[in-house]
C-alpha positions as CSV (number, residue, x, y, z in Angstrom):
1,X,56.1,103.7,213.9
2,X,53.2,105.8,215.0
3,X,51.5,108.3,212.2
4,X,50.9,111.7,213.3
5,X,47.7,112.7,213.0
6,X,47.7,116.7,213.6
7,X,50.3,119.0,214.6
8,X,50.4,122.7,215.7
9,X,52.1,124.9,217.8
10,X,50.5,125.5,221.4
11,X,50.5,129.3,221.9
12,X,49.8,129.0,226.0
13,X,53.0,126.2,226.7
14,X,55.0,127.5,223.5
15,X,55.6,124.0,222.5
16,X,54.9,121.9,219.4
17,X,52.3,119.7,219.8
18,X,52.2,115.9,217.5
19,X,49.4,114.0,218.3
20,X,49.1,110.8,217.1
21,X,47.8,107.5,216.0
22,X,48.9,105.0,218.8
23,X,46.6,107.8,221.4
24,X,49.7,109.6,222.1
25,X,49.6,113.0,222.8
26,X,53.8,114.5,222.4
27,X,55.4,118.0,223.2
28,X,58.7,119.3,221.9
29,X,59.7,122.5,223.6
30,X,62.7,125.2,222.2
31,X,65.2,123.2,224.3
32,X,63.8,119.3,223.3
33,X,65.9,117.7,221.1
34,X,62.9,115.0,220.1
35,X,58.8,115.4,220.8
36,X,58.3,113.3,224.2
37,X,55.1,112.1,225.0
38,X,53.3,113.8,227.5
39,X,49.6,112.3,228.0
40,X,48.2,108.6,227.0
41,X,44.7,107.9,225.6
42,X,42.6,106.4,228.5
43,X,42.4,102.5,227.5
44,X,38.5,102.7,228.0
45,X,38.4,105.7,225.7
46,X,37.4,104.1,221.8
47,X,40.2,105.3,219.6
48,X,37.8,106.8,217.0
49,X,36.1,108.8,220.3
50,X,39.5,110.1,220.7
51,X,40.3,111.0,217.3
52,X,37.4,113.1,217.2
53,X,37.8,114.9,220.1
54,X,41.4,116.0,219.0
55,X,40.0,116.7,216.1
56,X,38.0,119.2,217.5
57,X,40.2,120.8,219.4
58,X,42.7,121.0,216.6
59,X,39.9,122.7,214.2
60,X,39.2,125.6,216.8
61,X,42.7,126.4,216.6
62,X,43.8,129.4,215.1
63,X,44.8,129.0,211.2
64,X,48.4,130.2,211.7
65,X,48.7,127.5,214.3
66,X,48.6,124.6,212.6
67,X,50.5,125.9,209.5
68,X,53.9,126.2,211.9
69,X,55.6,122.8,211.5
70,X,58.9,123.5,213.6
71,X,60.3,126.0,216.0
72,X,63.1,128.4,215.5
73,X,66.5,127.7,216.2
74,X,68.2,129.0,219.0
75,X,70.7,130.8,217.0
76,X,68.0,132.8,215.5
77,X,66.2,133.4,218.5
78,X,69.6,135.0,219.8
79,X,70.0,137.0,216.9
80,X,66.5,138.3,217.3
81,X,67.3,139.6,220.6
82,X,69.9,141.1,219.5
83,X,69.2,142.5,216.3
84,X,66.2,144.4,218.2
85,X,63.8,142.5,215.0
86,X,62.2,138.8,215.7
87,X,60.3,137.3,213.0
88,X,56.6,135.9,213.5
89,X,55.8,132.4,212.8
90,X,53.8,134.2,210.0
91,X,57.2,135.3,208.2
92,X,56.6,138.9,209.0
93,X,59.9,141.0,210.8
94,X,58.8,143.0,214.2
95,X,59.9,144.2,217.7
96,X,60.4,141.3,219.7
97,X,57.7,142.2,222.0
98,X,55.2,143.2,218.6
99,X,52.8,141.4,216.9
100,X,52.7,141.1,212.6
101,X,49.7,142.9,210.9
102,X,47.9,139.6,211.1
103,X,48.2,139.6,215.2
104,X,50.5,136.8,215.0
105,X,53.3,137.6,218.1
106,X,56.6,136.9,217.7
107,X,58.8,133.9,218.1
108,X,60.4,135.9,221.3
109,X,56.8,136.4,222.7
110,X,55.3,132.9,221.7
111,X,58.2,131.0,223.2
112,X,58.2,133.0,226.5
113,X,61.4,134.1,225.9
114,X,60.0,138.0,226.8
């Protein structure tokens, strides 16, 4: 079984992101069930070039980022929209279209849900 080497949450596709050790790179949206891999490493492409470069993209990633390990459940994202409060991945309570004091935007906003 493949070893994950970094995961984060992509704020522009409002998926999870898993990439891992066998030079896959794997989504899993609010709907997914499972991560499904969406890009291959090139087979010309060294795997320790590849690392790296992930690597690098994964450190310029905001801090909060990399510190959500899953996604909300739809349950709570329904009662956030109906409640009139959504929680950040942060942990801090908002509008659903507002931001925590840290910037963070909500779950609502982050998953494109508003």
């Amino acid at each position: 079984m493949p070893m994950e080497l970094f995961r984060f949450f992509d704020q522009k596709m409002g998926h999870m992101v898993s990439i891992r050790d066998d030079g896959t790179v794997n989504r899993k949206s609010i709907a997914d069930r499972d991560f499904r891999c969406v890009a291959r490493k090139k087979a010309e492409v060294p795997m320790e070039q590849w690392v790296a470069r992930k690597k690098e993209i994964y450190d310029a990633l905001p801090e909060w980022t990399k510190k959500v390990k899953r996604l909300p459940s739809m349950a709570s994202l329904e009662r956030w929209s109906e409640d009139g409060v959504c929680m950040t991945p942060t942990g801090h309570m908002v509008e659903p279209d507002g931001q925590g004091p840290d910037g963070v935007p909500s779950w609502l906003l982050l998953l494109h849900f508003i």
